[in-house]
C-alpha positions as CSV (number, residue, x, y, z in Angstrom):
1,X,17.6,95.3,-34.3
2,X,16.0,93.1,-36.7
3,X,18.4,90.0,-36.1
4,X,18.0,90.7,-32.3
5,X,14.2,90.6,-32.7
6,X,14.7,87.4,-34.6
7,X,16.9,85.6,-31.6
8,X,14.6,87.0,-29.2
9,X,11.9,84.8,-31.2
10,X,14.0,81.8,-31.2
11,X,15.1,81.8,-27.8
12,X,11.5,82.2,-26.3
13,X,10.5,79.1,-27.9
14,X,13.7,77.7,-28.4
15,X,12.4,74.0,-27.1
16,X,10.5,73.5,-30.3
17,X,13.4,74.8,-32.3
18,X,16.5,72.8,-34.2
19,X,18.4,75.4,-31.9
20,X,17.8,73.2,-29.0
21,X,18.6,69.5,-30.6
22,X,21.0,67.5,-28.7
23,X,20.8,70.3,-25.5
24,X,16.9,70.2,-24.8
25,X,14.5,69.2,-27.3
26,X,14.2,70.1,-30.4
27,X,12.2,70.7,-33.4
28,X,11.2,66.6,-34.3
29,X,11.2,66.2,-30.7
30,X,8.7,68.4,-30.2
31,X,6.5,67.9,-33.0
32,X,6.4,64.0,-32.5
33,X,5.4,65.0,-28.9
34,X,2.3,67.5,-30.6
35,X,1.5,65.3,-33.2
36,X,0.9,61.5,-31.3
37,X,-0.5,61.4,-27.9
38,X,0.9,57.7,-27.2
39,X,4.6,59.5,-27.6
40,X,3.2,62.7,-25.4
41,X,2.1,60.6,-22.4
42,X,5.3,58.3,-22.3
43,X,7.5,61.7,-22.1
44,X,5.3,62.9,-19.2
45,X,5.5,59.2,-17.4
46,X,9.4,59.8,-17.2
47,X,9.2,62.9,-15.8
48,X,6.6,61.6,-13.1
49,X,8.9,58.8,-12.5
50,X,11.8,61.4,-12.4
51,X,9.6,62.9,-9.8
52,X,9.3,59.8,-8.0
53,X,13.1,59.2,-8.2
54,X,14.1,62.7,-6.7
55,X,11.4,61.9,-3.5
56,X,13.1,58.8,-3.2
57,X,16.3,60.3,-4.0
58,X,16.1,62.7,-0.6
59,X,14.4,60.3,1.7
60,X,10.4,62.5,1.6
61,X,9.0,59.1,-0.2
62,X,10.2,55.2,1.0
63,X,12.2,53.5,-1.4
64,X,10.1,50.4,-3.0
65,X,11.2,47.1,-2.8
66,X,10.5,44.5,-5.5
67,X,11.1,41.4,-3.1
68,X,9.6,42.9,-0.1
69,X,6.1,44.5,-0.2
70,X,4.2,47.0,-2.6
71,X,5.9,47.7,-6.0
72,X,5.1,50.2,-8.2
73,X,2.5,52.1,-6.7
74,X,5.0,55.5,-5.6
75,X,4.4,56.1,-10.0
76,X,1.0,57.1,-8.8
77,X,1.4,59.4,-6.0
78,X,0.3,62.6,-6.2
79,X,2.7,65.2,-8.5
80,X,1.7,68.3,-6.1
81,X,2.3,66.6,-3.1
82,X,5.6,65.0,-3.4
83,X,6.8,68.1,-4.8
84,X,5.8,70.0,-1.7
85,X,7.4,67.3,0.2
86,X,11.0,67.6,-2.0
87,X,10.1,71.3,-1.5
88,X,10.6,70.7,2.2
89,X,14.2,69.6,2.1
90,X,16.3,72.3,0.7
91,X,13.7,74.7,2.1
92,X,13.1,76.8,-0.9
93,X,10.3,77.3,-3.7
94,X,11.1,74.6,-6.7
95,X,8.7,76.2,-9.0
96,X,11.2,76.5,-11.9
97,X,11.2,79.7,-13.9
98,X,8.4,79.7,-16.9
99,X,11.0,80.0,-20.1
100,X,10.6,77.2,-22.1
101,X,8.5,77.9,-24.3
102,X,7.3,74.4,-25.9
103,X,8.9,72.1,-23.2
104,X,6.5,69.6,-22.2
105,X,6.0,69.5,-18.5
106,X,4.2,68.2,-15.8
107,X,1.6,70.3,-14.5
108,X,1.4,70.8,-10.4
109,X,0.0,72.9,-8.2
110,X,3.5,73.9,-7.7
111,X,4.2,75.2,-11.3
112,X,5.1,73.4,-14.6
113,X,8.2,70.7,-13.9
114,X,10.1,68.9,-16.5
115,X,12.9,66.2,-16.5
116,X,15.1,68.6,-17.1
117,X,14.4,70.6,-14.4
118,X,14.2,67.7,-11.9
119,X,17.4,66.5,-12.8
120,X,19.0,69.9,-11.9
121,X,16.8,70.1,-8.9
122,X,18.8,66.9,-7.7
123,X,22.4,67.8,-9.0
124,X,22.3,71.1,-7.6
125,X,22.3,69.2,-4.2
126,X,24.8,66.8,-4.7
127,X,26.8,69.9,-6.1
128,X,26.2,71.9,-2.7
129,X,26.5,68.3,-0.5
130,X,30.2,67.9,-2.4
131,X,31.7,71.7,-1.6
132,X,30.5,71.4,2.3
133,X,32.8,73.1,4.4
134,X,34.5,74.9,1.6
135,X,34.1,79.0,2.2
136,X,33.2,80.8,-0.4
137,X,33.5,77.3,-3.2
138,X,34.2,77.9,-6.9
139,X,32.8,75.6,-9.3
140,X,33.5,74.9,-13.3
141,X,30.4,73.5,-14.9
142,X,31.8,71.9,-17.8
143,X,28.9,71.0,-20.8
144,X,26.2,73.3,-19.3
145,X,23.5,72.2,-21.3
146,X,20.5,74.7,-21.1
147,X,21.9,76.4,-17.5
148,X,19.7,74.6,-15.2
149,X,22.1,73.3,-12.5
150,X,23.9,76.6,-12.3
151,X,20.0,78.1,-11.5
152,X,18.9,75.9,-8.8
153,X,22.8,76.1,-7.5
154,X,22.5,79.9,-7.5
155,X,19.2,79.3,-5.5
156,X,20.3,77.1,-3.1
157,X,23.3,79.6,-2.0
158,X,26.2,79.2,-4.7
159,X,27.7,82.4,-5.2
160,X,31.0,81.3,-7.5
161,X,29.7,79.3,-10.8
162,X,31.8,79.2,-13.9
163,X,29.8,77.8,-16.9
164,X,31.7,76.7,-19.8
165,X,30.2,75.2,-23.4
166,X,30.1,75.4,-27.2
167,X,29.1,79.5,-28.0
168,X,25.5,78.3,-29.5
169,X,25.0,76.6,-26.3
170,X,25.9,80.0,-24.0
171,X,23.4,81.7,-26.2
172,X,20.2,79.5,-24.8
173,X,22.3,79.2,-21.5
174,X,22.4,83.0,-21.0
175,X,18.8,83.2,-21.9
176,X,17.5,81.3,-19.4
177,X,19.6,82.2,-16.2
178,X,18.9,85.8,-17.3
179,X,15.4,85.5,-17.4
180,X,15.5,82.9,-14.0
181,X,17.9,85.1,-12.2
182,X,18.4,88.7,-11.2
183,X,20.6,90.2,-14.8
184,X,23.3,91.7,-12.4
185,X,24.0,88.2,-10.8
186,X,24.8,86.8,-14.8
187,X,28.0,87.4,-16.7
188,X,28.2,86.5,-20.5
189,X,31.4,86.4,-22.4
190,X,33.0,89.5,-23.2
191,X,31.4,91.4,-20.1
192,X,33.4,93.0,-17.4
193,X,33.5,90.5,-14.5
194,X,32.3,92.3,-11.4
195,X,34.7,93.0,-8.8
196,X,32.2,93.0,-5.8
197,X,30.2,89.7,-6.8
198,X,30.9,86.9,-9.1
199,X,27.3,84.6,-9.1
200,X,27.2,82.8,-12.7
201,X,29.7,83.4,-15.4
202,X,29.3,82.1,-19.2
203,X,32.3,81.1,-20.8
204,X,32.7,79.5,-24.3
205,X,34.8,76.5,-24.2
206,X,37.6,78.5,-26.0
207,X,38.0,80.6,-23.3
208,X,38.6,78.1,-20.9
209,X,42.0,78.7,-19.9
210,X,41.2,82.3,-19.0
211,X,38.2,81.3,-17.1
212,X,40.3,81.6,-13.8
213,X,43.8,82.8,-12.7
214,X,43.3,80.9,-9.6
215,X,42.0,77.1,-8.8
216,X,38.4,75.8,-8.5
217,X,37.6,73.7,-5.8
218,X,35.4,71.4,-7.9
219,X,34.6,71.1,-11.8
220,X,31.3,69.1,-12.4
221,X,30.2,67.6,-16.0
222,X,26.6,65.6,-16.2
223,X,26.1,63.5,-19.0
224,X,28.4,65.5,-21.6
225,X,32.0,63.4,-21.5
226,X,30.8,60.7,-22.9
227,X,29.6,62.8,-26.1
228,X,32.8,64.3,-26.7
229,X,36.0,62.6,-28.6
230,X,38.0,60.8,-25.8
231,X,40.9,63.0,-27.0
232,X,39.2,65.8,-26.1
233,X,38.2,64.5,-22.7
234,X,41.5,64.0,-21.8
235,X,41.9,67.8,-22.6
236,X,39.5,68.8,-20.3
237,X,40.7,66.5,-17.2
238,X,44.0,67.5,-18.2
239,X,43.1,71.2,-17.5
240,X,41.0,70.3,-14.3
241,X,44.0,68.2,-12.9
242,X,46.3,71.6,-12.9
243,X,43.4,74.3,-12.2
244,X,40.7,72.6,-9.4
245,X,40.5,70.3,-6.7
246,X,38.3,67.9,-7.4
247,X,35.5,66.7,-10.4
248,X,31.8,65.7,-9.4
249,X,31.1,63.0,-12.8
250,X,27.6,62.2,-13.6
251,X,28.3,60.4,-17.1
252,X,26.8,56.8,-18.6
253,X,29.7,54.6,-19.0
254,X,27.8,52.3,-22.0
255,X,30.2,53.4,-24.8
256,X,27.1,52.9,-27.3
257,X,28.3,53.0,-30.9
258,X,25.1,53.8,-32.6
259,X,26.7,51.6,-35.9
260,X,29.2,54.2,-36.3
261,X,32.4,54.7,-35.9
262,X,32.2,57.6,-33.5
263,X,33.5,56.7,-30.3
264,X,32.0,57.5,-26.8
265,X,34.4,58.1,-24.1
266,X,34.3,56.4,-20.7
267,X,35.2,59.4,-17.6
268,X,36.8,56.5,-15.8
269,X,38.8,55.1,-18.6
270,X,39.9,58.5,-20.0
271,X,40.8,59.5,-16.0
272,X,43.0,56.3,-15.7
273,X,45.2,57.6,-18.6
274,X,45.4,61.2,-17.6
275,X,46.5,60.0,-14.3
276,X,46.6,62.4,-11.0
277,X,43.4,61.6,-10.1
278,X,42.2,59.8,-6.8
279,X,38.5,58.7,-6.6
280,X,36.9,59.3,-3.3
281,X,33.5,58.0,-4.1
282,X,30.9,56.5,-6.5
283,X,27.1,55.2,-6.8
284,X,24.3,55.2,-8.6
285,X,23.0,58.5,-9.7
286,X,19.3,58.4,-8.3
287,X,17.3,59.7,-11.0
288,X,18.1,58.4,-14.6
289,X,19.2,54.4,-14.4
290,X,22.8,53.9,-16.2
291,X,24.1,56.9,-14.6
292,X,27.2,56.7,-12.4
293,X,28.0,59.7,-10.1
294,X,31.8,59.5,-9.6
295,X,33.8,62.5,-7.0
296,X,37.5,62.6,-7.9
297,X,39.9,64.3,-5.7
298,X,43.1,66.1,-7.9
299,X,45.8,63.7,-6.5
């Protein structure tokens, strides 16, 4: 009971812990953010412009144009309102469930948003957009980070979400989605799948090849490919090619090398030696600039 009281600790404040580097925020992220004021309001410009880039993003706020017109002045809209505006679209509540303990976050009148949650806000609907017309569609979420775009996926009417990652990661994964959503709708590994309903399953990446007998109609992976050994990559599309129908890509493609040797894989390089897949579309993801969102159809 003791070690369970101790997780409980770290997971309710798990934004300000080294549990969370790399997936969230993390300990010297956070204290930089507490300790210098500059630092604190730069973090919460991006989110306001991540804000401003989801308006924009579904068409409830005009696109500025630097040769044409004002530029610049959407940055100083009002949080609350576009965020009743966004709300608008999908037709549901966006106040994000109040979990993170130490995650800076815009205050609205709406609730407390962060980039994070923005982010998932947005890739939620361009999940949902991609498996139109599929009955029933079963999704992979390959490199879940902290669970958000399985929530908001859940909420907008996904009933079929397979979540695979490292096992530290499915801890603060589980957390969250079992505090956000209803515990019977939330499967961890290990767990009896129910029979009735499947909602959100947590899978460690070991695991993957049990995660489903049949095939997934799409596999999605945001901004984790590239951090991953291009050998290992090719693992993954490898497995995606033979168990789903598709992959939704939202990866940077800038191969940084930090000084190192550590090599960052590129989804469209590492698809072209795999082979077997046919790309059906690609564009600019809306809300963080160097992002490419990439559909692949299983050839």
């Amino acid at each position: 009971m003791r070690h369970a009281h101790e997780l409980a600790t770290i997971l309710c404040n798990v934004c300000r812990h080294p549990a969370s580097e790399g997936i969230l925020q993390g300990d010297s992220e956070y204290k930089r953010i507490a300790s210098d004021p500059s630092y604190r309001a730069f973090i919460a410009l991006l989110s306001l412009d991540t804000l401003v880039s989801l308006a924009e993003a579904v068409g409830v706020l005009a696109v500025e144009n630097p040769a044409l017109g004002r530029f610049g002045s959407n940055l100083h809209r009002d949080p609350g309102a576009l965020i009743e505006a966004v709300e608008a679209c999908p037709g549901l509540a966006l106040a994000p469930p109040d979990v993170d303990g130490g995650l800076l976050k815009l205050r609205t009148p709406r609730g407390l948003f962060g980039e994070r949650d923005l982010n998932a806000i947005f890739t939620a609907q361009l999940l949902t957009r991609a498996v139109r017309g599929i009955d029933e569609p079963r999704v992979c979420e390959i490199g879940s980070g902290g669970g958000r775009t399985a929530y908001w996926s859940h909420r907008l009417g996904m009933r079929d979400l397979t979540l695979v990652d490292l096992p530290q990661v499915n801890v603060v994964q589980g957390y969250y989605l079992l505090k956000g959503l209803p515990q019977d709708r939330v499967t961890l590994y290990g767990e009896p799948v129910p029979t009735t309903t499947r909602d959100v399953r947590i899978l460690p990446a070991g695991a993957l090849a049990s995660a489903d007998a049949g095939r997934f109609d799409l596999v999605l992976n945001q901004d984790s490919f590239p951090e991953m050994a291009p050998a290992t990559v090719r693992e993954y599309l490898t497995w995606i090619r033979a168990s789903a129908q598709g992959l939704l890509s939202i990866n940077h493609e800038s191969k940084p090398s930090y000084g190192t040797d550590l090599a960052h894989a590129s989804v469209p390089e590492e698809i072209a030696r795999v082979g077997g897949f046919e790309l059906t579309d690609r564009f600019p993801y809306w809300l963080r600039r160097g992002y490419v969102t990439e559909i692949y159809r299983v050839a």
